[in-house]
py3Dmol code that shows the C-alpha trace and the ligand (Angstrom):
import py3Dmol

protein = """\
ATOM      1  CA  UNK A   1       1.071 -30.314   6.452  1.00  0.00           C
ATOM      2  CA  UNK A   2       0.518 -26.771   7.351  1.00  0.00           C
ATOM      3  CA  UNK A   3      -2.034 -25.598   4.699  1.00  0.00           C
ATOM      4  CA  UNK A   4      -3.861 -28.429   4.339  1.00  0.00           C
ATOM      5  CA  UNK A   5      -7.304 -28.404   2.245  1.00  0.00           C
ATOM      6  CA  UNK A   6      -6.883 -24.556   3.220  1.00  0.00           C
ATOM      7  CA  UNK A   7      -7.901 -22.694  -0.829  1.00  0.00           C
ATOM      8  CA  UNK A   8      -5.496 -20.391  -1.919  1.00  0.00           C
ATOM      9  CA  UNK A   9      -5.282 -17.720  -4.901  1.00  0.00           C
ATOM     10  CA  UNK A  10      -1.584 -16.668  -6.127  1.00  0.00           C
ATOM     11  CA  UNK A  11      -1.938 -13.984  -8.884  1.00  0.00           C
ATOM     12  CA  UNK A  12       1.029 -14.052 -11.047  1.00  0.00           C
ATOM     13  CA  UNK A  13       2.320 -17.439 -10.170  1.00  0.00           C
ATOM     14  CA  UNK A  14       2.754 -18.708 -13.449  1.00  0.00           C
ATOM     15  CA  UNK A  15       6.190 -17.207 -13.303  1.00  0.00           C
ATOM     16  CA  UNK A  16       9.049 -16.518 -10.597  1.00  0.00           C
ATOM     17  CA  UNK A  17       8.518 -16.039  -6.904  1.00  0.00           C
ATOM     18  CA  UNK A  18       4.674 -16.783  -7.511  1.00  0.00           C
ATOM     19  CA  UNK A  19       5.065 -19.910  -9.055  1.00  0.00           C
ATOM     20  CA  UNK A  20       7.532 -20.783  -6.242  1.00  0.00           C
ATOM     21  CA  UNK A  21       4.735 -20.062  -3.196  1.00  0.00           C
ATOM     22  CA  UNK A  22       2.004 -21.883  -5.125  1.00  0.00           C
ATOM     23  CA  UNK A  23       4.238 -24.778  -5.492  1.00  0.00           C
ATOM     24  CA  UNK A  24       5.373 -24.918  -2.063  1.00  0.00           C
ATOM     25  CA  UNK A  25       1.843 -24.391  -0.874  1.00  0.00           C
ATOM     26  CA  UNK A  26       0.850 -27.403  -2.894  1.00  0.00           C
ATOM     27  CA  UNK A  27       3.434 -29.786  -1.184  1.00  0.00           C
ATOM     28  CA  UNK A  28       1.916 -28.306   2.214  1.00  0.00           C
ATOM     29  CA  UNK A  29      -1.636 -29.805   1.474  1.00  0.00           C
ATOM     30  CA  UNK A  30      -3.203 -26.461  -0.012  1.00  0.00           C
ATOM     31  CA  UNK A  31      -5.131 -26.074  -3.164  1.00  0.00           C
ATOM     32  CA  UNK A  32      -3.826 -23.492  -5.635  1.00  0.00           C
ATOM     33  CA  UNK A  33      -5.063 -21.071  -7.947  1.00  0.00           C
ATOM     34  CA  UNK A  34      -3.209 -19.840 -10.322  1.00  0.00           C
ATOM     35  CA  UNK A  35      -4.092 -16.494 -11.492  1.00  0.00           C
ATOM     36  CA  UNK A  36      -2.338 -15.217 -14.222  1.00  0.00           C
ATOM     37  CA  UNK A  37      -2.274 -12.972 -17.077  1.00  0.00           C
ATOM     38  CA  UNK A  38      -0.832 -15.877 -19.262  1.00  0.00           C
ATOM     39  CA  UNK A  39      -3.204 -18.695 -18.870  1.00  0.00           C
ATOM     40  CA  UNK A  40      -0.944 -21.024 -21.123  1.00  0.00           C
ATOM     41  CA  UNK A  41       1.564 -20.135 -18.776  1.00  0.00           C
ATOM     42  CA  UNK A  42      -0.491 -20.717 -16.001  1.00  0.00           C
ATOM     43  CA  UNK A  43      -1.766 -24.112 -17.082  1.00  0.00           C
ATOM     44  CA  UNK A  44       1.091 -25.256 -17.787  1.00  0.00           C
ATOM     45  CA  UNK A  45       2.301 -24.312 -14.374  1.00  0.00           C
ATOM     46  CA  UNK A  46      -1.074 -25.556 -12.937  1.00  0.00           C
ATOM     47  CA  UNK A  47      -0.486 -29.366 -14.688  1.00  0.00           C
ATOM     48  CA  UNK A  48       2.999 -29.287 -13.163  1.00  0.00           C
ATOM     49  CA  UNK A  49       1.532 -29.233  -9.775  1.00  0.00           C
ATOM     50  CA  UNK A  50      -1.025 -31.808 -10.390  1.00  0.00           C
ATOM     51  CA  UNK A  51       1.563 -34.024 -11.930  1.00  0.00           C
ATOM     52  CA  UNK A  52       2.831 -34.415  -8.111  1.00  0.00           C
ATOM     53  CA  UNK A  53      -0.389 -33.181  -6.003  1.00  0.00           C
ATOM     54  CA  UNK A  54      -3.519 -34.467  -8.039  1.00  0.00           C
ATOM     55  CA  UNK A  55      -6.282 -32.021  -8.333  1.00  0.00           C
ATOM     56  CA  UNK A  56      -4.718 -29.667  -6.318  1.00  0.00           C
ATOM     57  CA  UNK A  57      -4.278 -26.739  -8.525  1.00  0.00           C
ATOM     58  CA  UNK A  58      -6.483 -24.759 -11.102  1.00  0.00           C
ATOM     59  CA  UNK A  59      -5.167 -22.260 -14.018  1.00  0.00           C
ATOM     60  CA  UNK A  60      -7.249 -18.918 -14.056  1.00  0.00           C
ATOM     61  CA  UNK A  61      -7.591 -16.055 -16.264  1.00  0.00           C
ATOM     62  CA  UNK A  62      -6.629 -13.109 -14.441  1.00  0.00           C
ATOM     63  CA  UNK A  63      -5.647  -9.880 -15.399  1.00  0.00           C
ATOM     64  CA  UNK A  64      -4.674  -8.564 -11.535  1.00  0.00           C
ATOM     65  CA  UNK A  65      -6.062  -4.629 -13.378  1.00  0.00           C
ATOM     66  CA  UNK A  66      -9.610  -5.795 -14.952  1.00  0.00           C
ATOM     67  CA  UNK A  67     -12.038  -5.931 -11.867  1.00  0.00           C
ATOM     68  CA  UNK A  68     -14.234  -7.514 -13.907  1.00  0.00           C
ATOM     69  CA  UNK A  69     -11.798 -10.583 -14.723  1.00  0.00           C
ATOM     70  CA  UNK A  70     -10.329 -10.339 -10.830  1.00  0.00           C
ATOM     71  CA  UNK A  71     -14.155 -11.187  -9.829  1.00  0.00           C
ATOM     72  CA  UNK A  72     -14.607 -13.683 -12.279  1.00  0.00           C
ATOM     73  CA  UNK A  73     -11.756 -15.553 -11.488  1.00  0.00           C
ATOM     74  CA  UNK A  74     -12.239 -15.568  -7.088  1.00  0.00           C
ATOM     75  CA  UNK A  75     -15.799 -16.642  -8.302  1.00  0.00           C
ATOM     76  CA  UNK A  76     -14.465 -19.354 -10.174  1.00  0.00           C
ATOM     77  CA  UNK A  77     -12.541 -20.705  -6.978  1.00  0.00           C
ATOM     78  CA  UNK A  78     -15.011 -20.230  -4.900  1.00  0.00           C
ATOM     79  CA  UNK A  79     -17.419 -22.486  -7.104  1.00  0.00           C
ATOM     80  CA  UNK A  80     -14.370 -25.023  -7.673  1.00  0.00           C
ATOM     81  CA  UNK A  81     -13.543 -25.322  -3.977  1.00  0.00           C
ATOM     82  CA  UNK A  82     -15.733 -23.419  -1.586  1.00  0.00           C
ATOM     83  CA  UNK A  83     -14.050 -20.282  -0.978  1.00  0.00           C
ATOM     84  CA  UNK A  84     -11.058 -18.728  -0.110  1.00  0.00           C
ATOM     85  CA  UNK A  85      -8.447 -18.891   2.505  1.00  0.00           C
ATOM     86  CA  UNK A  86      -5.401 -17.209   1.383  1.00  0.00           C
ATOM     87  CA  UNK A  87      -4.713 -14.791  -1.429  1.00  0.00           C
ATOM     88  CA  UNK A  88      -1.443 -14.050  -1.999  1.00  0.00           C
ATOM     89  CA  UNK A  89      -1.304 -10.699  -4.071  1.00  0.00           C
ATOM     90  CA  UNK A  90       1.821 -11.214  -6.059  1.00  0.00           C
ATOM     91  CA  UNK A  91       1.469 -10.193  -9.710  1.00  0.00           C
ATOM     92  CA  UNK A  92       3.808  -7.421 -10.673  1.00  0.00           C
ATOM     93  CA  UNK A  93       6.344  -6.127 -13.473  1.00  0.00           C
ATOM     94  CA  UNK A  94       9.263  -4.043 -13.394  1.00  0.00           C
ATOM     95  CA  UNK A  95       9.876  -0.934 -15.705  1.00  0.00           C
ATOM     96  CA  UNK A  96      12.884   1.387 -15.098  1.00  0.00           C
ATOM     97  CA  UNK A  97      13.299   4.744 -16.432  1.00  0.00           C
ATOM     98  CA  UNK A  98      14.503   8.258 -14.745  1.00  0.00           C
ATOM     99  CA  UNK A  99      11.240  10.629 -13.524  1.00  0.00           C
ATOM    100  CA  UNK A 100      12.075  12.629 -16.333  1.00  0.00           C
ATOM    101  CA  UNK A 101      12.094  10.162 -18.504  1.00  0.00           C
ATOM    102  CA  UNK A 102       9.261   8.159 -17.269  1.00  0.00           C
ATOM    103  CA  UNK A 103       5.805   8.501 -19.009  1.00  0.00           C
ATOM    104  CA  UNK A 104       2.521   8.793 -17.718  1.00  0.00           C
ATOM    105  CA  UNK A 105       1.847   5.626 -20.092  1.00  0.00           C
ATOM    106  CA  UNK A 106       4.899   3.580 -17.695  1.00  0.00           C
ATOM    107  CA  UNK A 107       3.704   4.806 -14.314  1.00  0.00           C
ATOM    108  CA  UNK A 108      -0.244   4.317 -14.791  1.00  0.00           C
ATOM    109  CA  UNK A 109       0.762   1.077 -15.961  1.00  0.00           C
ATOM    110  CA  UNK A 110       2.671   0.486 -12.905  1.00  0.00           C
ATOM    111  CA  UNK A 111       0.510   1.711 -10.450  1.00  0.00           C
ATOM    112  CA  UNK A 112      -2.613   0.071 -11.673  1.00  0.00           C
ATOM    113  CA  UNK A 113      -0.728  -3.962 -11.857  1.00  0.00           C
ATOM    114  CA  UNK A 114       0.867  -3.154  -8.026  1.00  0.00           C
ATOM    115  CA  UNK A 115      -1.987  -0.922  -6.585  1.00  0.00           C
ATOM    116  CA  UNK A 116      -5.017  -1.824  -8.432  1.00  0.00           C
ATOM    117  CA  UNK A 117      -4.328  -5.544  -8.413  1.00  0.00           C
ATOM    118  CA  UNK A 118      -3.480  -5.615  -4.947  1.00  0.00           C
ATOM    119  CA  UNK A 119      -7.241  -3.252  -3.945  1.00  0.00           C
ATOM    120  CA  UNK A 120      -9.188  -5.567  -6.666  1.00  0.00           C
ATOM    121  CA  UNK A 121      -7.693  -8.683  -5.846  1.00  0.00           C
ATOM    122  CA  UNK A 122      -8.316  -7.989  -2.074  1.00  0.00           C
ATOM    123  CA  UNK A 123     -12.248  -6.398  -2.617  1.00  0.00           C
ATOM    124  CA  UNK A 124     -13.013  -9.438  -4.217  1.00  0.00           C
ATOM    125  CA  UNK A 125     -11.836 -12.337  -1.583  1.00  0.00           C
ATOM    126  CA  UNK A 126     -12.547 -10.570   1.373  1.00  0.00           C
ATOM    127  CA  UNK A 127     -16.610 -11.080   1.619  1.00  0.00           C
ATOM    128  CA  UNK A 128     -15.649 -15.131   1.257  1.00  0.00           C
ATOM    129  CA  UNK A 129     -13.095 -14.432   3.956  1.00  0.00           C
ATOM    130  CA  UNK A 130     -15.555 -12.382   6.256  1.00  0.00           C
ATOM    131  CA  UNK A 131     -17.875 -15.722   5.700  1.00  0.00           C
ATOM    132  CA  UNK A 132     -15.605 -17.837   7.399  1.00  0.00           C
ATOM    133  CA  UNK A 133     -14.659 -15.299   9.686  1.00  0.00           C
ATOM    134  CA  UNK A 134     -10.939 -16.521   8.670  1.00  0.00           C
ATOM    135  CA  UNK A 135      -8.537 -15.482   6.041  1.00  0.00           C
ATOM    136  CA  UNK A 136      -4.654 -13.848   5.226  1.00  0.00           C
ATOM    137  CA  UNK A 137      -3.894 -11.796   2.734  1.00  0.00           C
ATOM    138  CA  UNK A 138       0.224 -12.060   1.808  1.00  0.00           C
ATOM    139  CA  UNK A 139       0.994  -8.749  -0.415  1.00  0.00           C
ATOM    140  CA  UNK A 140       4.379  -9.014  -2.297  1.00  0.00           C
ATOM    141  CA  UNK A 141       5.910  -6.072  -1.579  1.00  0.00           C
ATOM    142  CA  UNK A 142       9.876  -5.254  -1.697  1.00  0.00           C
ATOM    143  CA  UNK A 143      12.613  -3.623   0.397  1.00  0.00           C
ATOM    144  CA  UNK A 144      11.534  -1.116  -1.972  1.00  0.00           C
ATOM    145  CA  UNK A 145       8.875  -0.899   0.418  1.00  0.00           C
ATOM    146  CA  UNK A 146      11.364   0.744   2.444  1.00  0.00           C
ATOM    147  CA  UNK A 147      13.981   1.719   0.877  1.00  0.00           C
ATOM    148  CA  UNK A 148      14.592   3.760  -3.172  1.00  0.00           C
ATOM    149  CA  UNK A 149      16.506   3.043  -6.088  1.00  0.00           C
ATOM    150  CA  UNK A 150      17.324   5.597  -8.578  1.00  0.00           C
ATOM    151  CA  UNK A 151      14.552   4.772 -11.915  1.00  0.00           C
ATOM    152  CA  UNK A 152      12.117   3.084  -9.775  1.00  0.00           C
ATOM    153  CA  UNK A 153       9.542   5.878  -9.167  1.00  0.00           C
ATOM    154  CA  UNK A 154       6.876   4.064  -9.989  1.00  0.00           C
ATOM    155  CA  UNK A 155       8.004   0.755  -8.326  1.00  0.00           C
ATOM    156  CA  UNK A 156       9.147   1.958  -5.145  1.00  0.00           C
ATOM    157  CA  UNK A 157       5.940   4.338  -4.374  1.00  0.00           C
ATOM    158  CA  UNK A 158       3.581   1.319  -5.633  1.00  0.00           C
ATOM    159  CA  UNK A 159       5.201  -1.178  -3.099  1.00  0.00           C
ATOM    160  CA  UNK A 160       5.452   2.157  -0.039  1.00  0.00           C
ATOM    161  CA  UNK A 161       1.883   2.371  -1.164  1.00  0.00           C
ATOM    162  CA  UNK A 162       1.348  -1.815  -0.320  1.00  0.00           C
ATOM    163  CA  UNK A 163       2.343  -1.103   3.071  1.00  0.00           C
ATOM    164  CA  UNK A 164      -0.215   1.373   4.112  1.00  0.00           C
ATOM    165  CA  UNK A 165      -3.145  -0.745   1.832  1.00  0.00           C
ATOM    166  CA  UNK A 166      -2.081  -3.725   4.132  1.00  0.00           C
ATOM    167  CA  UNK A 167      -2.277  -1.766   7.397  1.00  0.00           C
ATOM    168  CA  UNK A 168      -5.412  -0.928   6.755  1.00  0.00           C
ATOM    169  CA  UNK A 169      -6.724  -4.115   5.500  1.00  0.00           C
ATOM    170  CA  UNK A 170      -5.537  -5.714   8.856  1.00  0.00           C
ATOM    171  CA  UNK A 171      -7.572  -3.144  10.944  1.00  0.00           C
ATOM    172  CA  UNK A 172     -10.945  -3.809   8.448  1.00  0.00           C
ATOM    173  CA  UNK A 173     -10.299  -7.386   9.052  1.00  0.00           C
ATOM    174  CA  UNK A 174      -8.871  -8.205  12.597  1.00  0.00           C
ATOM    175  CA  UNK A 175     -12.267  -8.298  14.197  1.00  0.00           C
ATOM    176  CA  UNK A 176     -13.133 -10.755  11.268  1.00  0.00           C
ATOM    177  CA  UNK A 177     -10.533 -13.446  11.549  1.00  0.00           C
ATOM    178  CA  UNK A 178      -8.486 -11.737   8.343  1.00  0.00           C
ATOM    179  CA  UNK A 179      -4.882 -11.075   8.515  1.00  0.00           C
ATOM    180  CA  UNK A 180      -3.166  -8.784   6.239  1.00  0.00           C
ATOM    181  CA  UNK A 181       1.206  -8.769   5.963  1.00  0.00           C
ATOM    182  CA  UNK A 182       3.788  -8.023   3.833  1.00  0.00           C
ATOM    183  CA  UNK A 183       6.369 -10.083   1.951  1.00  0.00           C
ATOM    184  CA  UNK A 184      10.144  -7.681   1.210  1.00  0.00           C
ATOM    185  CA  UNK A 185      12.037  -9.337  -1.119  1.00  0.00           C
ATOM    186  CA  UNK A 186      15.445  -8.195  -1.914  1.00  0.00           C
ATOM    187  CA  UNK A 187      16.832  -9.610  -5.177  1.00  0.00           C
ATOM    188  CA  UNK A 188      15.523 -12.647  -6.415  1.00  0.00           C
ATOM    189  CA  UNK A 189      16.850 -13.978  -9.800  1.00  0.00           C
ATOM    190  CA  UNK A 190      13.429 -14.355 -11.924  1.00  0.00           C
ATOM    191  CA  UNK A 191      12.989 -12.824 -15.290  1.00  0.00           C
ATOM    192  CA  UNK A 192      11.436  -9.674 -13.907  1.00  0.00           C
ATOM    193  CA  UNK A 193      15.176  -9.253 -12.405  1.00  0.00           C
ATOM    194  CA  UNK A 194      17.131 -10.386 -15.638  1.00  0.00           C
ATOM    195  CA  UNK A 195      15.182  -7.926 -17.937  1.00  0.00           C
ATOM    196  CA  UNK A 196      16.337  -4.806 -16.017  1.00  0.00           C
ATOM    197  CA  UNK A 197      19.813  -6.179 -15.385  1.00  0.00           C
ATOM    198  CA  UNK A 198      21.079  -4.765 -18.893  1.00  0.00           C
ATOM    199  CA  UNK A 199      18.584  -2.000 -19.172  1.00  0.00           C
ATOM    200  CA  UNK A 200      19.821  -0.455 -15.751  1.00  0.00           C
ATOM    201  CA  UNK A 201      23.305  -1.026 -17.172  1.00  0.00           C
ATOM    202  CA  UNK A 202      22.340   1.415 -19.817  1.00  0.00           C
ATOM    203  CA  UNK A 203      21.070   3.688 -17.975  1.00  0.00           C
ATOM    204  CA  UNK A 204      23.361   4.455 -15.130  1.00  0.00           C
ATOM    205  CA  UNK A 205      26.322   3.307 -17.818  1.00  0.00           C
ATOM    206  CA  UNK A 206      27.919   0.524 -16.149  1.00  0.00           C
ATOM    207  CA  UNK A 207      28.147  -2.431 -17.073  1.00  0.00           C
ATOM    208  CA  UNK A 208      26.187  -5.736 -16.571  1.00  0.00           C
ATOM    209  CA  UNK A 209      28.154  -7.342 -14.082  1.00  0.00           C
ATOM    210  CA  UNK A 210      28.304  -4.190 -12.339  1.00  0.00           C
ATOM    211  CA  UNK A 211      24.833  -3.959 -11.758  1.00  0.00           C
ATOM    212  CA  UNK A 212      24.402  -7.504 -10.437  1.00  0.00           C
ATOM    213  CA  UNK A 213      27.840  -6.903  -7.933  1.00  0.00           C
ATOM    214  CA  UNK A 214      26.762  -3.038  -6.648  1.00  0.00           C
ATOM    215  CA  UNK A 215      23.488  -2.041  -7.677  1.00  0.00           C
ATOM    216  CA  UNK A 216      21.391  -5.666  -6.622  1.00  0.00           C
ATOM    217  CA  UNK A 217      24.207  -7.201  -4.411  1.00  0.00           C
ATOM    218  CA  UNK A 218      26.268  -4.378  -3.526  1.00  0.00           C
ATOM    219  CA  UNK A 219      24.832  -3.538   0.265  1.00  0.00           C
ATOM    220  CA  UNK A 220      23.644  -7.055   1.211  1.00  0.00           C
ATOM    221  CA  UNK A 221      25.811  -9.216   3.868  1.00  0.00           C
ATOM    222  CA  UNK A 222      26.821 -12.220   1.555  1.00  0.00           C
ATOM    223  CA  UNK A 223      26.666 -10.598  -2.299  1.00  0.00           C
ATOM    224  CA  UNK A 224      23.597 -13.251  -2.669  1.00  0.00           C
ATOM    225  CA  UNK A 225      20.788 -13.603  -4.629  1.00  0.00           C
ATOM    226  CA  UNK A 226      17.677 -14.099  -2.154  1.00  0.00           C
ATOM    227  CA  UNK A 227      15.946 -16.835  -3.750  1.00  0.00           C
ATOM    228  CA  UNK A 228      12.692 -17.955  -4.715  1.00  0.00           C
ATOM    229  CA  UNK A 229      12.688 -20.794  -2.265  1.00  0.00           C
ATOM    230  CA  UNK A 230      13.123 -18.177   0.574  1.00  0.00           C
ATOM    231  CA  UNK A 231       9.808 -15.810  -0.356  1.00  0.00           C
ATOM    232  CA  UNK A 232       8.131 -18.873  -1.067  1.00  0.00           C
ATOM    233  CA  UNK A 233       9.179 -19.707   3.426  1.00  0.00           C
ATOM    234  CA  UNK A 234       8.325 -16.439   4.684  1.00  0.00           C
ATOM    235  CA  UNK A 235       4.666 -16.707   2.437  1.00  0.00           C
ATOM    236  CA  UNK A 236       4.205 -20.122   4.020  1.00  0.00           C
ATOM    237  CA  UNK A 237       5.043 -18.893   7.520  1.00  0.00           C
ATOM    238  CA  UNK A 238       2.709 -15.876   6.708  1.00  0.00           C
ATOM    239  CA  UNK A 239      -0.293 -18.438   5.536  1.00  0.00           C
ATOM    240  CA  UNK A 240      -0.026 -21.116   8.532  1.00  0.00           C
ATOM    241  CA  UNK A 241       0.235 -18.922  11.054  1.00  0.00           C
ATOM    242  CA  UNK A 242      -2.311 -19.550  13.492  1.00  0.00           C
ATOM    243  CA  UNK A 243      -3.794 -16.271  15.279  1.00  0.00           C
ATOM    244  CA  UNK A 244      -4.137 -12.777  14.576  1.00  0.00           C
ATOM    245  CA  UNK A 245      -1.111 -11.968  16.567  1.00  0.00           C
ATOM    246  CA  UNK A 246       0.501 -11.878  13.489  1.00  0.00           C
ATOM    247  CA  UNK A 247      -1.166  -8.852  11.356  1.00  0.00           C
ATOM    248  CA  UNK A 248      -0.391  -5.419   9.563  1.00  0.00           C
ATOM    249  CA  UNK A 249       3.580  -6.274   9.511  1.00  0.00           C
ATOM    250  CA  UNK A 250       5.730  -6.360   6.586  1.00  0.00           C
ATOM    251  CA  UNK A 251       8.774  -9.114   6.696  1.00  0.00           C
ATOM    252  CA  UNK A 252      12.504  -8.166   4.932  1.00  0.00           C
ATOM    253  CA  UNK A 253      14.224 -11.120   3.346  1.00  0.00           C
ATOM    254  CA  UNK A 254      17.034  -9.906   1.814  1.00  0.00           C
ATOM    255  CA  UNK A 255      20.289 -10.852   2.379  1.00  0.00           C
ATOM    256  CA  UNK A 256      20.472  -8.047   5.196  1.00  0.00           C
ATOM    257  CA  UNK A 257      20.426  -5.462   2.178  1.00  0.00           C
ATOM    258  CA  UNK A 258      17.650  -3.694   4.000  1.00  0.00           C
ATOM    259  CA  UNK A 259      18.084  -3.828   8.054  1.00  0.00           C
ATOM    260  CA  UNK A 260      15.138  -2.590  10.396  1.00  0.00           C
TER     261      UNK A 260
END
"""
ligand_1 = """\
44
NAD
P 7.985 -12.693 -12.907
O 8.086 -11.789 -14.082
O 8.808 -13.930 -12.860
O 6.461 -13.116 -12.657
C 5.427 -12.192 -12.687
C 4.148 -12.886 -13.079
O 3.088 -11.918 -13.002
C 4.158 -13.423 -14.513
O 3.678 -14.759 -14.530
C 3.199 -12.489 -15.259
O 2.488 -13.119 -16.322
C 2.267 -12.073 -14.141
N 1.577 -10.816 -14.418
C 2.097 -9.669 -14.898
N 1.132 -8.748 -15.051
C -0.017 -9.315 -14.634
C -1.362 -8.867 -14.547
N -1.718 -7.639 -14.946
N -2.294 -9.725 -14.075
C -1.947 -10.972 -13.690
N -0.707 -11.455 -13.764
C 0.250 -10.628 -14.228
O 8.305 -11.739 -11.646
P 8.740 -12.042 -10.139
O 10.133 -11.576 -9.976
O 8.386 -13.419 -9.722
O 7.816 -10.965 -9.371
C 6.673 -11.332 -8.628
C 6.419 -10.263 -7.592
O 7.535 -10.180 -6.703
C 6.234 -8.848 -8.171
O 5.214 -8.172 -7.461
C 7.577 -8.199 -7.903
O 7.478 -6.795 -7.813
C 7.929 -8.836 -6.575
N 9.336 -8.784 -6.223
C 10.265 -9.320 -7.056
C 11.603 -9.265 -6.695
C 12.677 -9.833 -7.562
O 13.855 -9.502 -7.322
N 12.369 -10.683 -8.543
C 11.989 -8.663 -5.479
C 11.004 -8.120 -4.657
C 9.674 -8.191 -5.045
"""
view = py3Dmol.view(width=600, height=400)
view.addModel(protein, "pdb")
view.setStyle({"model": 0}, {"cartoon": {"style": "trace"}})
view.addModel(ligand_1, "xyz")
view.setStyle({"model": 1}, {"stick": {}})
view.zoomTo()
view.show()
């Protein structure tokens, strides 16, 4: 068991590559938060995990851009459990749209569930961290941390911007015991990926398959999906890993779509 009894906050794990870590987590002896816009989603997702691992997870209210519910909802935890070991900053949505095209509306919206989440989430976990003088922070960036895609402006600066938060989180915390990486995912079939498959079809006009085959699949080394199974690896080798030799690094899992 490599997280065992270790507490652990996934925002936006009622869905996708979330749901995936905080299950996987789970089955490695952690307790799990899930933090989650949709709290029917959430404990739903929460009950699934305690079907197998009883008492092991707890559903929480979380809007990732409220700091007021991002504090309630660590504080919760940290009354539940005794504090927290892990937060994996993972909540995010997708919206595509040329610059031109894009409104303010979109990209604030963007910015603040990526960038905002990722600060608020971190502001509030890091004095229990400090506590303990032990603690990693996992955020889920993208190889659009590295790379760009044509109508992601507001994706692909919000996960560059991850990056540099991270960095800097890792220098706060090193003397601390607190680690700070980064998760890039290339493609991962969740419904944040399905909604934009026939939107991006629209607008570049090509069609559906198209977009799976060239735009997602096009430059990696197999033409496959990474899957949620994968993310959920790297997070776990992210979490368990024992020292700070391991800090302010971002990992690329993607099929070879993105090569450093
Ligand atoms: P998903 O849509 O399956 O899940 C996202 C979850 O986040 C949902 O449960 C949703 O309710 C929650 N959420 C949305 N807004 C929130 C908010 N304001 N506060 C709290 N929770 C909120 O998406 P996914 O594909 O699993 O994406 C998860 C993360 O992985 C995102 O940050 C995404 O950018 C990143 N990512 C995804 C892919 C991919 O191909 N799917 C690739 C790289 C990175």
């Amino acid at each position: 068991m490599k997280l065992q009894d270790k507490i652990c906050i996934v925002t936006g794990s009622a869905s996708g590559i979330g749901n995936g870590i905080a299950r996987r987590y789970a089955d490695e002896g952690a307790k799990v938060a899930i933090a989650d816009l949709n709290l029917a989603a959430a404990t739903a997702a929460a009950d699934a995990i305690n079907a197998v691992h009883p008492g092991a997870a707890m559903a929480v209210a979380m809007d990732v851009t409220d700091e007021g519910q991002v504090n309630a909802g660590v504080q919760a935890v940290v009354d539940a459990w005794g504090g927290v070991d892990v937060l994996v900053s993972n909540a995010g949505i997708q919206i595509v749209n040329p610059v031109e095209a894009f409104s303010l509306a979109d990209w604030k919206k963007m910015l603040a569930i990526h960038l905002d989440g990722a600060f608020l989430t971190s502001k509030a976990v890091l004095p229990h961290m400090y506590a303990k003088s032990s603690g990693s922070i996992i955020f889920m960036g993208s190889v659009h941390s590295k790379e760009a895609s044509p109508l992601k402006s507001a994706y692909v600066t919000a996960k560059h911007g991850l990056l540099g938060l991270s960095k800097v989180i890792a220098k706060e915390g090193g003397k601390k015991g607190v680690r700070s990486n980064v998760i890039c995912p290339g493609f991962v079939r969740t419904p944040l990926v399905d909604k934009q498959i026939p939107e991006q079809a629209r607008e570049l006009g090509i069609s559906e398959d198209e977009v799976v085959k060239k735009v997602m699949l096009g430059q990696t080394v197999d033409g496959e999906f990474t899957s949620i199974d994968d993310v959920a690896e790297v997070a776990l080798f992210f979490a368990a890993f024992p020292t700070n030799a391991l800090t302010g690094q971002s990992l690329v899992a993607s099929h070879g779509w993105y090569m450093e």
